[in-house]
BALOBA-1460 file (C-alpha; in Angstrom, 3 decimals):
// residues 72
<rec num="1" residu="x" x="-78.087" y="-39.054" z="-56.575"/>
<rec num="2" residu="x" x="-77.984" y="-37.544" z="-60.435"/>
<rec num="3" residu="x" x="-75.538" y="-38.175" z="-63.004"/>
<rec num="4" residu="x" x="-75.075" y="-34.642" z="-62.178"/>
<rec num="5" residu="x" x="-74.510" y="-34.937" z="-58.593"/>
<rec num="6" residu="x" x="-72.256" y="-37.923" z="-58.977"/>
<rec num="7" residu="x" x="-69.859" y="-36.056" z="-61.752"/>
<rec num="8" residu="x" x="-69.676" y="-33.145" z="-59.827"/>
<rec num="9" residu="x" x="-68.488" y="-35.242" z="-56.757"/>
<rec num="10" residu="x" x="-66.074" y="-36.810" z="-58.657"/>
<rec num="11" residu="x" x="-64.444" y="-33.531" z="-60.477"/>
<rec num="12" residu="x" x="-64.585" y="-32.290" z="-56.442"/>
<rec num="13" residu="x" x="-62.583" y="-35.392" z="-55.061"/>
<rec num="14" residu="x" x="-60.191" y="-34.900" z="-58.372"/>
<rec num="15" residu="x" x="-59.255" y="-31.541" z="-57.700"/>
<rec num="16" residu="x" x="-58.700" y="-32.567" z="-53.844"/>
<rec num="17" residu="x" x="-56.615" y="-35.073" z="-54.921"/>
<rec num="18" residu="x" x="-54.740" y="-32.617" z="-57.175"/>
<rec num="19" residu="x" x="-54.466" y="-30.164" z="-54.251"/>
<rec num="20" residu="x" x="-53.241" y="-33.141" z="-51.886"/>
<rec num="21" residu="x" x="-50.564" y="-34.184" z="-53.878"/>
<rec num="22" residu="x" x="-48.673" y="-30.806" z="-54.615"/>
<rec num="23" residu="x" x="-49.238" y="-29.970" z="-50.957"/>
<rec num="24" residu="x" x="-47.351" y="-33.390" z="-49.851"/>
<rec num="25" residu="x" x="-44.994" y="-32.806" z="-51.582"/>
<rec num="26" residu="x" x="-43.876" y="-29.229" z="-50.979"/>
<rec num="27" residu="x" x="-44.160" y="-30.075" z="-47.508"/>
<rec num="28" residu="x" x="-42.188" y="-32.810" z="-47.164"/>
<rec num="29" residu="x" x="-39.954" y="-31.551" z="-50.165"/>
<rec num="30" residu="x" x="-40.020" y="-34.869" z="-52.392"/>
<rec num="31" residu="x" x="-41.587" y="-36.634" z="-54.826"/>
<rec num="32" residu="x" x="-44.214" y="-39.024" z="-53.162"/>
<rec num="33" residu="x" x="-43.719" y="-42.783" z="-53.188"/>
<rec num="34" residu="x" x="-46.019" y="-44.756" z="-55.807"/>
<rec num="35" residu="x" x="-46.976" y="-46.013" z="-52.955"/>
<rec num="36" residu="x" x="-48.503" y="-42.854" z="-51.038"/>
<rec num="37" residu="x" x="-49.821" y="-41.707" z="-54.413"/>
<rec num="38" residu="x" x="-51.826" y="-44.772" z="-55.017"/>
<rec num="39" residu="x" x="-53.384" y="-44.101" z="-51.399"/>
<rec num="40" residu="x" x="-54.032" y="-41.186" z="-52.065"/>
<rec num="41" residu="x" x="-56.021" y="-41.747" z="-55.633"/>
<rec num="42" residu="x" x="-57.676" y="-44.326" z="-53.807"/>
<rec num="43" residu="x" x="-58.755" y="-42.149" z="-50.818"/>
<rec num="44" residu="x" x="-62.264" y="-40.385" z="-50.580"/>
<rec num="45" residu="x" x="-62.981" y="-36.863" z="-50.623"/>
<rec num="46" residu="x" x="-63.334" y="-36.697" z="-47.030"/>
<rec num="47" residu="x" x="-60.132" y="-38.156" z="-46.581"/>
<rec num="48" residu="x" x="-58.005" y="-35.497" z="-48.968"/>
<rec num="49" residu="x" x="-59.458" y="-32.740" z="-47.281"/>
<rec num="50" residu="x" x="-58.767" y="-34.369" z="-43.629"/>
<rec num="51" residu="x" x="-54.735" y="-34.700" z="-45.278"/>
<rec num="52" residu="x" x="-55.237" y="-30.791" z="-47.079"/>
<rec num="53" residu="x" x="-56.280" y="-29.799" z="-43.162"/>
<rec num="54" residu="x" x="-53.931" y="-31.786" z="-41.426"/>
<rec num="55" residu="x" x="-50.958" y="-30.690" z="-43.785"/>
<rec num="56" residu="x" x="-49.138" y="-28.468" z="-40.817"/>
<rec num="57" residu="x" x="-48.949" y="-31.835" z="-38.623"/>
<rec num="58" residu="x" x="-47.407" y="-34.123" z="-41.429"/>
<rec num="59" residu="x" x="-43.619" y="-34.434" z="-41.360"/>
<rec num="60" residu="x" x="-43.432" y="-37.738" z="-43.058"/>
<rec num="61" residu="x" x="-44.923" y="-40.615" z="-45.595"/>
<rec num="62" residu="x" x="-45.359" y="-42.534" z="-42.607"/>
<rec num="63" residu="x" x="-47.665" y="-39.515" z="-40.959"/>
<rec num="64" residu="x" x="-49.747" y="-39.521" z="-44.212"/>
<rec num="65" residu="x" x="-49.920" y="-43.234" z="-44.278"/>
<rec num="66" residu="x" x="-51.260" y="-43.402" z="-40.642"/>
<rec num="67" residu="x" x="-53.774" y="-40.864" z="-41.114"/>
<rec num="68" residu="x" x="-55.256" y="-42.737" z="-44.162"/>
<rec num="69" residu="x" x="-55.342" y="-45.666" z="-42.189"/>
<rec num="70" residu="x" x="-53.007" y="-47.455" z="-44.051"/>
<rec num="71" residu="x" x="-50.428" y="-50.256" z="-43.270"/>
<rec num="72" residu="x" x="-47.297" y="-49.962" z="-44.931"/>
């Protein structure tokens, strides 16, 4: 993979993230734990897009936190 390829990855997973985040929490209408946000900085590409698809089946952290695999 190019320098290229691999910055252009990363500005995709950083506008995920972005997207992720302001989606969370206008869903579940609060700021995010430190917790949950360090998850989700942490979390791959694939796995913000799985949360931005999955955002109509979230009703809590803990719903996030499970599908990221996470223990709390």
């Amino acid at each position: 993979m190019s320098v290229a390829d691999k910055l252009r990855r990363e500005g995709k997973r950083e506008e995920a993230l972005e997207v992720a985040l302001n989606l969370l929490e206008k869903k579940l209408q609060t700021d995010l734990s430190a917790q949950l946000q360090k998850e989700l900085e942490d979390a791959s590409y694939e796995k913000l897009k799985e949360v931005q698809n999955k955002l109509f089946d979230l009703e809590s952290e803990d719903d996030v936190f499970e599908l990221l695999e996470v223990q709390k």
